[in-house]
VMD Tcl script that draws the C-alpha trace (Angstrom):
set ca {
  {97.98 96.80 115.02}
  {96.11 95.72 118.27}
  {94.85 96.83 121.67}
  {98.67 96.45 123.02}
  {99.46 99.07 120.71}
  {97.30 101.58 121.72}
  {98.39 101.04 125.55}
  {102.30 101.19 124.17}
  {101.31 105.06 123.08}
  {99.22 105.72 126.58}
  {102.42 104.60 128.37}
  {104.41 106.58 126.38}
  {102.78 109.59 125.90}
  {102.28 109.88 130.05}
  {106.22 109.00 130.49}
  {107.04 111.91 127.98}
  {104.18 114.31 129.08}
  {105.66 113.75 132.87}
  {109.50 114.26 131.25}
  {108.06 117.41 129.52}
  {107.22 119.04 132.82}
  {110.22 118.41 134.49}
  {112.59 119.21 131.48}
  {109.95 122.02 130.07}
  {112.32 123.84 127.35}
  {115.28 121.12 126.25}
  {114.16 121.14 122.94}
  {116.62 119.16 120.16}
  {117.86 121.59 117.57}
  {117.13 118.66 115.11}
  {113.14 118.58 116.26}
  {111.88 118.35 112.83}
  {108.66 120.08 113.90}
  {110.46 123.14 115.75}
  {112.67 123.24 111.71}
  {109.27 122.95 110.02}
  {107.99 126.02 112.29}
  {111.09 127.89 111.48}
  {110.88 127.70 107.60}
  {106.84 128.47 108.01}
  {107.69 131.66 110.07}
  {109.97 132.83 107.49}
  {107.38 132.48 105.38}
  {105.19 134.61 107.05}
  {103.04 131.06 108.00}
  {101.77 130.65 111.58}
  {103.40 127.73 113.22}
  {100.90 125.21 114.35}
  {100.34 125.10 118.32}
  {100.86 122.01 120.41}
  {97.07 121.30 120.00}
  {97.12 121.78 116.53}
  {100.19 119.99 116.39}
  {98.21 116.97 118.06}
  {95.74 117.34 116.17}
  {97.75 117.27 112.50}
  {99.26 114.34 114.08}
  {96.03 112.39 114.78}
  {94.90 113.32 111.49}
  {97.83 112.40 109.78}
  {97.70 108.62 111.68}
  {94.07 108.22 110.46}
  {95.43 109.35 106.27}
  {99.07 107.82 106.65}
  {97.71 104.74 108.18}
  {97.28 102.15 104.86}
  {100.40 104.22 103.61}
  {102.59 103.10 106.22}
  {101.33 99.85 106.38}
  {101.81 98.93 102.63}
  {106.01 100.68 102.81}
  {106.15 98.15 105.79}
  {104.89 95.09 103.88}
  {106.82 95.71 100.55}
  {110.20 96.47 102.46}
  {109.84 93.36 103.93}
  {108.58 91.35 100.77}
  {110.16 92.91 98.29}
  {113.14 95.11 99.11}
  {114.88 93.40 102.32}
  {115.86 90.06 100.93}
  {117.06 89.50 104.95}
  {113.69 89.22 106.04}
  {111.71 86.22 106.80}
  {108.88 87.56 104.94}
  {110.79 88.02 101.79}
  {109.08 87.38 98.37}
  {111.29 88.09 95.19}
  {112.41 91.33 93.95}
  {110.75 93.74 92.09}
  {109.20 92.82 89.12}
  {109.46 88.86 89.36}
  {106.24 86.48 90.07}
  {106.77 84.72 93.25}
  {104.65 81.84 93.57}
  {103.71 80.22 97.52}
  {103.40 76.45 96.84}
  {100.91 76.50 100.01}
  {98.78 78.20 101.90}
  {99.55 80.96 104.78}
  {100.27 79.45 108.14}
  {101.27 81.19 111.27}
  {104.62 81.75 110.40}
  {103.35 84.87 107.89}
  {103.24 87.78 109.94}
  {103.61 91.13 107.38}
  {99.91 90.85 106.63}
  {97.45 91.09 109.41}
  {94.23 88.82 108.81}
  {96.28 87.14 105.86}
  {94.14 84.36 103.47}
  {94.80 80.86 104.45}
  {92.37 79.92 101.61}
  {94.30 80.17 98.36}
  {98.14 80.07 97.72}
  {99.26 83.34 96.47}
  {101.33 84.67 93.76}
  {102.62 88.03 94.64}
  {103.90 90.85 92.50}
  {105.60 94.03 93.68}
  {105.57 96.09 90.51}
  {108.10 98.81 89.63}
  {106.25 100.81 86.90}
  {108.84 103.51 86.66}
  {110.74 102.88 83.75}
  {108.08 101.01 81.42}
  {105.12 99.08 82.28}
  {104.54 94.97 83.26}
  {102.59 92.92 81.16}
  {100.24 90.18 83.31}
  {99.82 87.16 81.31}
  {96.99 84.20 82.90}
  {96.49 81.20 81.05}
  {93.20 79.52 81.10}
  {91.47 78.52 84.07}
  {88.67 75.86 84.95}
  {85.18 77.47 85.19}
  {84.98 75.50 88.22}
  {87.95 76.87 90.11}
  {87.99 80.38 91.39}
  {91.07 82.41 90.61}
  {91.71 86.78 90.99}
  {94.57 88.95 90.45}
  {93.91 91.96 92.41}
  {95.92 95.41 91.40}
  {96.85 97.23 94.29}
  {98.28 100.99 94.49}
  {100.71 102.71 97.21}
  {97.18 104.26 98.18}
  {96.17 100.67 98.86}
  {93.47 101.48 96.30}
  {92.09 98.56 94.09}
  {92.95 100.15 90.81}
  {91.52 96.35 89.10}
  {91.33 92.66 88.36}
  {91.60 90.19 86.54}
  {89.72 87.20 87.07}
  {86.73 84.79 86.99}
  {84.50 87.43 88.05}
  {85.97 90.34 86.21}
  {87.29 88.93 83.05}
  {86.12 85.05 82.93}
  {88.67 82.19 82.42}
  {89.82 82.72 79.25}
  {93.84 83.61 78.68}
  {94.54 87.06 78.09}
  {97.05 89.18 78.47}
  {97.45 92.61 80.49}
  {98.79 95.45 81.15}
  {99.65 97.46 84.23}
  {100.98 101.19 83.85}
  {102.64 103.60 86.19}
  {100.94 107.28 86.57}
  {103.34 108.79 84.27}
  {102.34 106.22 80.94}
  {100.61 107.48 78.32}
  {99.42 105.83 75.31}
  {97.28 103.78 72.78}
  {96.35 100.44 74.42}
  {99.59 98.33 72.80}
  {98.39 95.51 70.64}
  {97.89 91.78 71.96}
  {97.20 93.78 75.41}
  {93.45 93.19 76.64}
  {92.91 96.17 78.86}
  {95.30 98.53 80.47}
  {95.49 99.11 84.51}
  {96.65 102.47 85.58}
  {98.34 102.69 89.12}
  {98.03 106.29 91.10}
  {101.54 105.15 92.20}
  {105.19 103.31 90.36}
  {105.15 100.62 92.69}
  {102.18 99.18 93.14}
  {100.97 95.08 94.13}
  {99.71 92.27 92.48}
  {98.12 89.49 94.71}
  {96.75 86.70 92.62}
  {94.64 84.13 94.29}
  {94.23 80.63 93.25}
  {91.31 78.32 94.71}
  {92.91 75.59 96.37}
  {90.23 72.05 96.83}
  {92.23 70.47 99.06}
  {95.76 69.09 99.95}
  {95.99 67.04 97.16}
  {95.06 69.92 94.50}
  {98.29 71.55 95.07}
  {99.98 69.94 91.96}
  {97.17 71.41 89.97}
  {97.40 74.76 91.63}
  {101.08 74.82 90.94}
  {100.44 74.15 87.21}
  {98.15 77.21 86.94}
  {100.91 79.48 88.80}
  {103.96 78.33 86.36}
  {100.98 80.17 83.83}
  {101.19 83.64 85.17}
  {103.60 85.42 83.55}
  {104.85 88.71 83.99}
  {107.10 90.71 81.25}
  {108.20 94.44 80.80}
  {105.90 95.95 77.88}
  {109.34 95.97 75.81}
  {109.71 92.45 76.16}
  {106.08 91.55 75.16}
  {106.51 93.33 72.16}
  {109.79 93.01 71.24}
  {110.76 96.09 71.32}
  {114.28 97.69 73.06}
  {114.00 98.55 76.38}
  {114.01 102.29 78.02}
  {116.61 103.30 80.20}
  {116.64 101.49 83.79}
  {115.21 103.38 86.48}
  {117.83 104.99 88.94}
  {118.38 102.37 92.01}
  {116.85 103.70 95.53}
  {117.92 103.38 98.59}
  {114.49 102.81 100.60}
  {114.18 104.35 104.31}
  {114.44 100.47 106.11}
  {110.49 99.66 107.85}
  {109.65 96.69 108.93}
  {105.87 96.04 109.99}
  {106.77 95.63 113.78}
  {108.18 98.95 113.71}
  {105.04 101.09 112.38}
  {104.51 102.44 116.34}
  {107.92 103.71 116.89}
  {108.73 104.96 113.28}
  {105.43 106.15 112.23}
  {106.08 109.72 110.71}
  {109.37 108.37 109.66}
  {108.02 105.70 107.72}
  {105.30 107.87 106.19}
  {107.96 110.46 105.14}
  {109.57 107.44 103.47}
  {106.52 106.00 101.97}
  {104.96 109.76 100.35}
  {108.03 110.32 97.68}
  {106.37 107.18 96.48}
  {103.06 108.22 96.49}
  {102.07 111.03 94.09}
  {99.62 113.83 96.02}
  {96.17 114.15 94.12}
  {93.42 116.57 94.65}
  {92.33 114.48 97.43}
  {95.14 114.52 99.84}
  {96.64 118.24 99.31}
  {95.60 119.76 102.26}
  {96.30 116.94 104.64}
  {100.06 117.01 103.04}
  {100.21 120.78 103.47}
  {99.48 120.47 107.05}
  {101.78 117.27 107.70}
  {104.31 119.25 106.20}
  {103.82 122.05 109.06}
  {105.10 119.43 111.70}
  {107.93 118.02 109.23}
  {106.18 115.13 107.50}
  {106.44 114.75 103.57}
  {108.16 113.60 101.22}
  {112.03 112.62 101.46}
  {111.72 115.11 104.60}
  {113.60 113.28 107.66}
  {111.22 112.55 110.63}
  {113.30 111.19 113.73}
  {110.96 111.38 116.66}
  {114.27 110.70 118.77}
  {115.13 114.17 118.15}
  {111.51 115.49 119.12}
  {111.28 117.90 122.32}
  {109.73 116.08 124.54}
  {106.72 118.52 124.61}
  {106.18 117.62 120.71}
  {106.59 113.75 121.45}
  {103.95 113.92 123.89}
  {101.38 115.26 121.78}
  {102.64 113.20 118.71}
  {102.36 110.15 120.88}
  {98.65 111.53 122.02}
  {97.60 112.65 118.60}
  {98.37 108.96 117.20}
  {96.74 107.55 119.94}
  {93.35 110.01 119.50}
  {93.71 108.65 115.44}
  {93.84 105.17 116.30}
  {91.08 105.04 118.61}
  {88.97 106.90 115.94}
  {89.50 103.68 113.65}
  {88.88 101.41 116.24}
  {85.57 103.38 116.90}
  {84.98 103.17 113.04}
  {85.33 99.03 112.99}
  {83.11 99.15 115.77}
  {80.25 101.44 114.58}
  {81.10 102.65 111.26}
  {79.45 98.86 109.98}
  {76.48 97.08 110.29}
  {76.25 95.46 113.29}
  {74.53 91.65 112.18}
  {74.25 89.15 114.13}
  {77.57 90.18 116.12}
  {78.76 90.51 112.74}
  {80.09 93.81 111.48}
  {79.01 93.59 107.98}
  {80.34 96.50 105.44}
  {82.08 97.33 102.32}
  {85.28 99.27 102.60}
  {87.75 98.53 99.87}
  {88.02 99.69 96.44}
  {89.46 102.37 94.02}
  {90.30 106.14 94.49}
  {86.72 107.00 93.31}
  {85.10 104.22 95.68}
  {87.15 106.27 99.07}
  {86.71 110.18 97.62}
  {89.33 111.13 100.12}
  {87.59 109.47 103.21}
  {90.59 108.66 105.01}
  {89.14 106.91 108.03}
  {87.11 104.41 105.98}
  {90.74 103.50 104.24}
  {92.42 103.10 107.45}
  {89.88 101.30 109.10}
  {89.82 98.66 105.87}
  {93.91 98.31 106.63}
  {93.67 97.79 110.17}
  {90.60 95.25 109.64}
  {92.22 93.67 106.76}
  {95.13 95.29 104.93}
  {94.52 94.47 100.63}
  {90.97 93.16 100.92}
  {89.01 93.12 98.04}
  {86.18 94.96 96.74}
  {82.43 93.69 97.47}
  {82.14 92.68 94.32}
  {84.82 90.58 94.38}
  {84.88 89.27 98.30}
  {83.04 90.56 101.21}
  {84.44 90.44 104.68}
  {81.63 89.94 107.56}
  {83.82 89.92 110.84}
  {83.43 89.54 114.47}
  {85.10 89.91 117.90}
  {81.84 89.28 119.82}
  {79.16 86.44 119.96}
  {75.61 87.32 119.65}
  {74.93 89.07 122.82}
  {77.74 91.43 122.16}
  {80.35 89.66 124.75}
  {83.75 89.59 123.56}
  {85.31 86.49 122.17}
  {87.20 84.67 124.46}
  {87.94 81.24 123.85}
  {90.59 81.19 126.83}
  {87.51 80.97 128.73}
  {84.56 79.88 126.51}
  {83.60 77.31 124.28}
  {81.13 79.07 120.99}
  {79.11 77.20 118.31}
  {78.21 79.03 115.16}
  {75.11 77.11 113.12}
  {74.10 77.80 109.54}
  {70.76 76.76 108.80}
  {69.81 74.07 106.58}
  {69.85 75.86 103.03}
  {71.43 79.12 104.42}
  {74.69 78.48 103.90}
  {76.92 81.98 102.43}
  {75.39 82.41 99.19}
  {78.68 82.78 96.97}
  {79.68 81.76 93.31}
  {83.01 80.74 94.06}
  {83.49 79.35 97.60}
  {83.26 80.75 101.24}
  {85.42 80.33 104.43}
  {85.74 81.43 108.30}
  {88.94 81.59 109.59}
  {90.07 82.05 113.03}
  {92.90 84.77 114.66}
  {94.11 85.75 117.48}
  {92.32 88.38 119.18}
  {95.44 90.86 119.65}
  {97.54 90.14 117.10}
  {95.30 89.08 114.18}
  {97.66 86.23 113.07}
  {96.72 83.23 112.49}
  {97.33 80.38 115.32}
  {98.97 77.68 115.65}
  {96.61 74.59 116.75}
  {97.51 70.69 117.12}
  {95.44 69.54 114.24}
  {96.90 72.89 112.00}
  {93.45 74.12 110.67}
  {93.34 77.56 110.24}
  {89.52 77.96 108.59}
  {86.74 75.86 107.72}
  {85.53 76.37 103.80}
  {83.08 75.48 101.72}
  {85.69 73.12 100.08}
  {85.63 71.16 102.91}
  {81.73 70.47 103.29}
  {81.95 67.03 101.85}
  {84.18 65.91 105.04}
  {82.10 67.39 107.72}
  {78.79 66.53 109.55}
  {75.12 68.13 109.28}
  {72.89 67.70 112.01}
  {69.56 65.99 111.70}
  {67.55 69.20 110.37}
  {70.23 69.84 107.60}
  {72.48 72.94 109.55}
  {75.75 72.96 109.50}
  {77.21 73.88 113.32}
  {80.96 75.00 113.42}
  {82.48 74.31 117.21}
  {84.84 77.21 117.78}
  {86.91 76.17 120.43}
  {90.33 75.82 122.11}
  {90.11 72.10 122.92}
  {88.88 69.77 120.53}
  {85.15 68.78 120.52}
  {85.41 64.67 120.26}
  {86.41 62.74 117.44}
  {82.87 62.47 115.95}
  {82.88 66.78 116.22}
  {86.66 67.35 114.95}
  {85.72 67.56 110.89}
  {83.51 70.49 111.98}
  {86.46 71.99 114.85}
  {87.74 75.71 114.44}
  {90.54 75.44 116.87}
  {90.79 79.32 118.81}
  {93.40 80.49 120.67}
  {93.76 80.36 124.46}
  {92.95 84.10 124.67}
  {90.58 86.52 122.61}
  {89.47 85.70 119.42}
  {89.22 87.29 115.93}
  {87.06 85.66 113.39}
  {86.75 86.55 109.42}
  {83.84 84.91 107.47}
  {85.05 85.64 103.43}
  {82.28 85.16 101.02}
  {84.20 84.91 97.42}
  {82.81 86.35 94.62}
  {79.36 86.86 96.37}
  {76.24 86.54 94.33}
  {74.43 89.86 93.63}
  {70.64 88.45 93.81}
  {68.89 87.17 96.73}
  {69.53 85.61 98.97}
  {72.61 87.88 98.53}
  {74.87 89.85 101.44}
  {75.04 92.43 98.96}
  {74.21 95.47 99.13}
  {76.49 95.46 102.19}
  {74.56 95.64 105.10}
  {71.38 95.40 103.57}
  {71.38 92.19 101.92}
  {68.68 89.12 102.54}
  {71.21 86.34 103.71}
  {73.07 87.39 107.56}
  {75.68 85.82 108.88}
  {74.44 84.21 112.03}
  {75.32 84.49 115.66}
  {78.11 82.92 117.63}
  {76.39 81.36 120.80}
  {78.36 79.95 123.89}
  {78.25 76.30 124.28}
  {80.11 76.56 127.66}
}
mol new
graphics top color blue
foreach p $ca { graphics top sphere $p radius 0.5 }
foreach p [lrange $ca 0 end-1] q [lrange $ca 1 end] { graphics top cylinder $p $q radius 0.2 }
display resetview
């Protein structure tokens, strides 16, 4: 998701606005709208106009956005075992023996701090059980529980539940019952498949061994398993609607028909559903927006684009603006969002399965200090902690670098992704006890490389993540308001 996309939909939407004045009328007897209108007249409902049509559509963007997003990313991980971002199949642990590199593209902004473990959960027959063995007090780890919603329904964890082994238990919305013995807690998803990141602090290169002990602990088992019981029945085999994240644009309302029979409706979302259903959008409904008139793709394509900007104009504004630093807390549960839509899609688009401020808090940047955009194609940018100012954090913090339009991470010559607090011991103060970081596309010297962010030839996107952030002063918490700020980026040249 990037500023190319949004000029993709301009183009479009002017090509198909121009084609719907010369071909006014040649409507497809498969528009899925003009259907939808049909069955709502023969109810006796008003079809929407083409503005409200637009406007449903920009609406439904802004709502469908994380939706869409997360189908994408567990098609690719967990269903399509053709794709080169393939995982494991449902219900198995896959562990990455490293950390993400360039070569990861589902996730936008992904975490080159920690190797993952990654779970796509099927909770539709019985429920998993999460087992973590016990873990250093000095080494962060989290496993994050994340819905269809994209909703952080809990963790597990050095900050939530300490180091201890335990056991765990994550639950579909249809499971009731007594908490099942030997379980510590019990997770409820709003949705059967639902994801499981867990991330394990990584020292350096040579940890990995370590790390990959500490993975071969987490366990996952059906509930039947862990207590030796029979199993239920299988759940009936789906065929999933086929999305792949570079398809969101031109599949949109496809892919969000696809991803809602997955996604139980809740008191929050009814009416936006009842109105997406007006244009054809729901649940197992088929959206082709080949078969559109080109009158309705035009003010799909404009309605998406209006939705999209809206985010963008949240990212930019709907934070505190630090430093050059937009500074804000926008992931959690169901009760954290209370149905605001364009907070949720503006956490996806920054950073799709962040965590909660409790648990990490995301300060990020596409500007230096004077508001200028970051563009390392053409500048050189410095960004100086203080002496004794560094993020204030009981686990560790980081800054990575991405590119400006496509939020991936780059490829460099000396492959450094981030600089973290891991790697203080290797890098050089100056004389006054600050810490400067040279964020650059050319490297600074020899006696500057241990403190080099290599940046991209082009505009740059920068994510400072403060893990496990301390809650008293100097603290970034409350978001926004807290004592420490992250400071400026200043051009060097």
């Amino acid at each position: 998701m990037n500023r190319k996309f949004n000029r993709g939909w301009t183009m479009a939407a002017a090509l198909v606005v121009v084609g719907s004045t010369l071909f006014a009328g040649c409507a497809s007897k498969n528009d899925p709208i003009t259907q939808a209108d049909k069955a709502d007249e023969a109810k006796g409902v008003p079809a929407p106009s083409l503005e409200q049509t637009k406007a449903i559509a920009e609406e439904g963007f802004i709502y469908g956005l994380p939706l869409v997003m997360n189908y994408a990313v567990m098609n690719e991980f967990a269903v399509d075992s053709k794709s080169s971002q393939f995982k494991a199949p449902f219900n198995q642990l896959h562990n990455d023996h490293r950390v993400a590199t360039p070569a990861d593209t589902a996730i936008i902004t992904p975490n080159s701090d920690t190797p993952y473990s990654i779970l796509w959960a099927d909770l539709r027959a019985e429920p998993l059980v999460i087992t973590v063995p016990a873990v250093s007090k000095k080494r962060y780890y989290s496993v994050q529980l994340i819905d269809g919603n994209t909703y952080n329904y809990g963790y597990i964890g050095s900050r939530a539940t300490a180091s201890a082994p335990g056991s765990y238990m994550i639950a579909g919305p249809d499971w009731k019952g007594a908490t099942p013995p030997g379980i510590e807690k019990v997770f409820s998803s709003t949705t059967p498949f639902a994801l499981t990141l867990i991330r394990t602090q990584l020292f350096n290169p040579a940890d990995m061994p370590n790390v990959e002990k500490l993975q071969a602990g987490y366990k996952i088992q059906s509930l039947s398993a862990f207590l030796h019981q029979p199993a239920p029945l299988a759940a009936s085999k789906i065929d999933f609607v086929p999305a792949t994240t570079d398809g969101i644009k031109a599949n949109f309302f496809e892919y969000l028909s696809a991803a809602l029979q997955y996604v139980p409706a809740s008191d929050d979302d009814k009416e936006i559903r009842a109105r997406l259903a007006s244009i054809g959008v729901g649940p197992g409904r088929n959206f082709e927006f080949k078969d559109l008139s080109l009158e309705h793709k035009a003010v799909v394509l404009l309605g998406m684009k209006a939705g999209d900007e809206k985010v963008d104009k949240f990212l930019s504004s709907g934070m505190k603006n630090i430093n050059g630093w937009s500074v804000g807390a926008f992931f959690g549960d169901q009760a954290f969002y209370k149905g605001d839509w364009l907070m949720r899609s503006g956490a996806a688009k920054a950073g799709l399965y962040g965590n909660d401020a409790a648990e990490a808090m995301y300060p990020i940047t596409r500007t230096d200090g004077n508001g200028q955009t970051l563009n390392t194609g053409k500048h050189s940018y410095t960004l100086t902690f203080p002496a004794g100012k560094l993020p204030p954090v009981n686990a560790f913090w980081s800054v990575t670098m991405y590119d400006g339009k496509s939020q991936l991470l780059i490829k460099n010559p000396i492959n450094r992704y981030l600089i973290n607090s891991p790697m203080l011991s290797a890098m050089k103060k100056n004389a006054d006890g600050s810490l400067t970081l040279y964020i650059q596309k050319d490297s600074p010297g020899k006696t500057k490389e241990s403190n080099w962010l290599p940046a991209p030839d082009d505009t740059a996107y920068l994510v400072m993540r403060l893990y496990w952030p301390k809650a008293t002063p100097p603290s970034i918490l409350p978001a926004g308001e807290g004592s420490w700020q992250p400071p400026a980026l200043v051009v060097s040249k």
